[in-house]
ZASEZA-272913 format. One record per atom (N, C-alpha, C): residue number from 0; x, y, z. Coordinates in pm, whole numbers, plus 50000, padded with zeros to 5 digits. Layout:
BEGIN
(NUM, (X, Y, Z))
...
# end
This chain:
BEGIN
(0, (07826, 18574, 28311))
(0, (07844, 18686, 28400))
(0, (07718, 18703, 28484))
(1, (07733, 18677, 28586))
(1, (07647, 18768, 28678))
(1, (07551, 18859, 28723))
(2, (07458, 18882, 28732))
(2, (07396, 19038, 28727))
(2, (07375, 19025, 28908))
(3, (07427, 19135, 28994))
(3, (07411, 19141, 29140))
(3, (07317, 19252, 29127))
(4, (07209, 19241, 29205))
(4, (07096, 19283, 29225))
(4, (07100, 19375, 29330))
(5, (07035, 19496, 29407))
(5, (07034, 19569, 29493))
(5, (06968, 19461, 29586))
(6, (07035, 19471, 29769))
(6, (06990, 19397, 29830))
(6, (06848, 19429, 29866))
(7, (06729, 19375, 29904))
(7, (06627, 19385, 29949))
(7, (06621, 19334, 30103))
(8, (06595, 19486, 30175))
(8, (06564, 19437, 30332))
(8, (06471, 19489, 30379))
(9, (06406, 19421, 30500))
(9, (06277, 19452, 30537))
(9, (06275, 19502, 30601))
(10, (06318, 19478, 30712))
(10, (06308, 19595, 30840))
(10, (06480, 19693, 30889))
(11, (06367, 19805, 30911))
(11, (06499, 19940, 30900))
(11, (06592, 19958, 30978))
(12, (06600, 19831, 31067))
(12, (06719, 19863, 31160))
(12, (06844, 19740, 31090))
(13, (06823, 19732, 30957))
(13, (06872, 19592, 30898))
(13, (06985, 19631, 30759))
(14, (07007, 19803, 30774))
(14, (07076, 19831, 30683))
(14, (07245, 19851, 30754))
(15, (07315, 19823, 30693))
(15, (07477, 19781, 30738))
(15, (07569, 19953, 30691))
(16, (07634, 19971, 30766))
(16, (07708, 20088, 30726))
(16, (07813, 20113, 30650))
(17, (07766, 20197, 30583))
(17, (07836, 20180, 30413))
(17, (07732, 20204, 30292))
(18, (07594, 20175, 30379))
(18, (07466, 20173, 30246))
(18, (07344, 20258, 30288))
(19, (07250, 20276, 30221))
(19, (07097, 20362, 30227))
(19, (07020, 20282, 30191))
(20, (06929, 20282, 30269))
(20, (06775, 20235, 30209))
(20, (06707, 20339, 30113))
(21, (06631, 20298, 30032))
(21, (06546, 20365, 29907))
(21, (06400, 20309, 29907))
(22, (06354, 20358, 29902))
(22, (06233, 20286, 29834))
(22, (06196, 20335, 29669))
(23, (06138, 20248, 29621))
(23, (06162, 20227, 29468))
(23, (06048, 20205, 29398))
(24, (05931, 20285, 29297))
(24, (05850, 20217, 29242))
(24, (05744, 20304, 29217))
(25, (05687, 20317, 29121))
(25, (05588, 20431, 29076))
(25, (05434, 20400, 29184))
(26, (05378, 20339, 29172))
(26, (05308, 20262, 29263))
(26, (05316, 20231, 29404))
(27, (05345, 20093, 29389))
(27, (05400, 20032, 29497))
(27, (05525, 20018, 29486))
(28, (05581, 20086, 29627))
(28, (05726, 20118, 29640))
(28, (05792, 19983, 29691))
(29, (05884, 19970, 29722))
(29, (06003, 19810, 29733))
(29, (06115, 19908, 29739))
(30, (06187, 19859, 29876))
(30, (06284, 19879, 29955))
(30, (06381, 19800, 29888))
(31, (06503, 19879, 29862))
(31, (06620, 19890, 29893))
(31, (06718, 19942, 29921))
(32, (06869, 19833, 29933))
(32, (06947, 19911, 30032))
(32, (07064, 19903, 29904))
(33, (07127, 20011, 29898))
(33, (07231, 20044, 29831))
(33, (07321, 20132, 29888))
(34, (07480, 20098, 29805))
(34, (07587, 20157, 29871))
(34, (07614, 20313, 29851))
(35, (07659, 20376, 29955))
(35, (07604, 20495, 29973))
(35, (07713, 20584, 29847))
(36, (07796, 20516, 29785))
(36, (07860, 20527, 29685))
(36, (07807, 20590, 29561))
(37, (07670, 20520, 29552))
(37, (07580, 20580, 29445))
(37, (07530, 20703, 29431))
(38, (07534, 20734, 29557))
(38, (07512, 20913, 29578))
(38, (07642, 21026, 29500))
(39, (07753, 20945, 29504))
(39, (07853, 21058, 29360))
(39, (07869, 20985, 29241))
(40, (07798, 20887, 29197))
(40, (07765, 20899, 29064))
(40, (07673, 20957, 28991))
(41, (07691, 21063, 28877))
(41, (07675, 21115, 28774))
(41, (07465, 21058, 28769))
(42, (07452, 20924, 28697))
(42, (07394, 20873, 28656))
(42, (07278, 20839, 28823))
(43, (07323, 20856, 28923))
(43, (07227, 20808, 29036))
(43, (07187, 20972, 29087))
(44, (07282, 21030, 29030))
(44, (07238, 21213, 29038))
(44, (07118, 21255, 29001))
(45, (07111, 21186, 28877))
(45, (07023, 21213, 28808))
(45, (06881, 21171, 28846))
(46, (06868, 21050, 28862))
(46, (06806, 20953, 28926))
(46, (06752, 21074, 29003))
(47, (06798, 21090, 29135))
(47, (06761, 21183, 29255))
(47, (06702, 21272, 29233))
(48, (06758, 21375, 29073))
(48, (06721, 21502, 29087))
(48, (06535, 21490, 29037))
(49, (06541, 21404, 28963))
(49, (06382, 21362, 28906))
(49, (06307, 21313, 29026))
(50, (06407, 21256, 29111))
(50, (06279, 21242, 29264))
(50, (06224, 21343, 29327))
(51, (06328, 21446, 29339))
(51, (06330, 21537, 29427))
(51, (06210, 21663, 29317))
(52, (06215, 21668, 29204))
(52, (06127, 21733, 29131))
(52, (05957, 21670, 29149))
(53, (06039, 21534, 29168))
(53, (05849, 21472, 29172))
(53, (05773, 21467, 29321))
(54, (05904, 21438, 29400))
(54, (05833, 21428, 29546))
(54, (05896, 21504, 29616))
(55, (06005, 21627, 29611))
(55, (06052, 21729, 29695))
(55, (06148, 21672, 29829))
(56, (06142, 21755, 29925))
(56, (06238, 21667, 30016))
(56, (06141, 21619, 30174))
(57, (05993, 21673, 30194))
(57, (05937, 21613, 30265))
(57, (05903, 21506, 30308))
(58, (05916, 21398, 30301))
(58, (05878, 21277, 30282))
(58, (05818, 21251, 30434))
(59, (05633, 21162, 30379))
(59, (05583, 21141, 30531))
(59, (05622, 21031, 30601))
(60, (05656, 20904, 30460))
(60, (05747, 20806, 30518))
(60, (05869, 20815, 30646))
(61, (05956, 20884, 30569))
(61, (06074, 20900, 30606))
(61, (06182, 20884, 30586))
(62, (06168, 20832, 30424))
(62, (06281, 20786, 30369))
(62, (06265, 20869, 30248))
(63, (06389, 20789, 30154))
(63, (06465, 20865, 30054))
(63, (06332, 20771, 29917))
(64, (06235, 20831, 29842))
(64, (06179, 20757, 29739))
(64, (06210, 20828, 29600))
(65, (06197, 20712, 29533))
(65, (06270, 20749, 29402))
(65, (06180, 20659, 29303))
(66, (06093, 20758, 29215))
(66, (05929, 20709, 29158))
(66, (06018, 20638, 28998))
(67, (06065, 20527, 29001))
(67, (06116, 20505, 28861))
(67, (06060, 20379, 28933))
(68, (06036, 20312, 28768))
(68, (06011, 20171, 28768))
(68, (06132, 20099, 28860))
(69, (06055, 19957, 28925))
(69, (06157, 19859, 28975))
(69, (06276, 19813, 28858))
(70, (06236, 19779, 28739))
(70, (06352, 19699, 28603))
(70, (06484, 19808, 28657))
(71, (06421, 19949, 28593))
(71, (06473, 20049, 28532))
(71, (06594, 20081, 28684))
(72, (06553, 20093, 28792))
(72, (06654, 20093, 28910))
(72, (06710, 19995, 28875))
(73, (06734, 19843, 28923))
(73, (06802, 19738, 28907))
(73, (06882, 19753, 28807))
(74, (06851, 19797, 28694))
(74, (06967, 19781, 28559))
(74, (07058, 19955, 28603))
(75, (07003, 20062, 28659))
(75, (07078, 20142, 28691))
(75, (07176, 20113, 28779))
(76, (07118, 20052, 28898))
(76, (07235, 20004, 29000))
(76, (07323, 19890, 28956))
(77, (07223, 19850, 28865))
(77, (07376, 19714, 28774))
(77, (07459, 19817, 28704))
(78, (07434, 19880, 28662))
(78, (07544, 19948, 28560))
(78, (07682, 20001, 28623))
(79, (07630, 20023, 28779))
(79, (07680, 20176, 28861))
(79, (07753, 20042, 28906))
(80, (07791, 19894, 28975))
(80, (07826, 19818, 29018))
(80, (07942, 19795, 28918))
(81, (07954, 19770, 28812))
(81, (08046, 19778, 28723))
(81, (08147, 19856, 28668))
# end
């Protein structure tokens, strides 16, 4: 079986409609793009609400960051794919 990975893209005019970019990583953050699907699951709720406690909704970036380890996303978005 398989494990499909969240896509990784680099530049922001490179995300397809249907998905969100994230950035990902306690540290050093790493972009990805996921289906915007993940936003009404339960388990990516959660995910969010611990972002939004750690980094609020200002962001100077400009994007959506979400301070969890890289593994720990990947096996979340594997789970949510299934």
């Amino acid at each position: 079986m398989a494990i499909r990975m969240p896509r990784i893209i680099k530049k922001s005019g490179d995300v397809p409609k249907g998905y969100l970019a994230v950035c990902v990583g306690e540290e050093q953050k790493k972009r990805f793009v996921i289906p915007i699907s993940f936003l009404s699951q339960p388990l990516f709720q959660d995910l969010l609400s611990q972002a939004e406690d750690e980094f609020g909704f200002d962001h100077p970036m400009g994007g959506l960051s979400i301070p969890c380890r890289e593994d720990i996303f990947i096996d979340l978005t594997s789970h949510l794919r299934n």
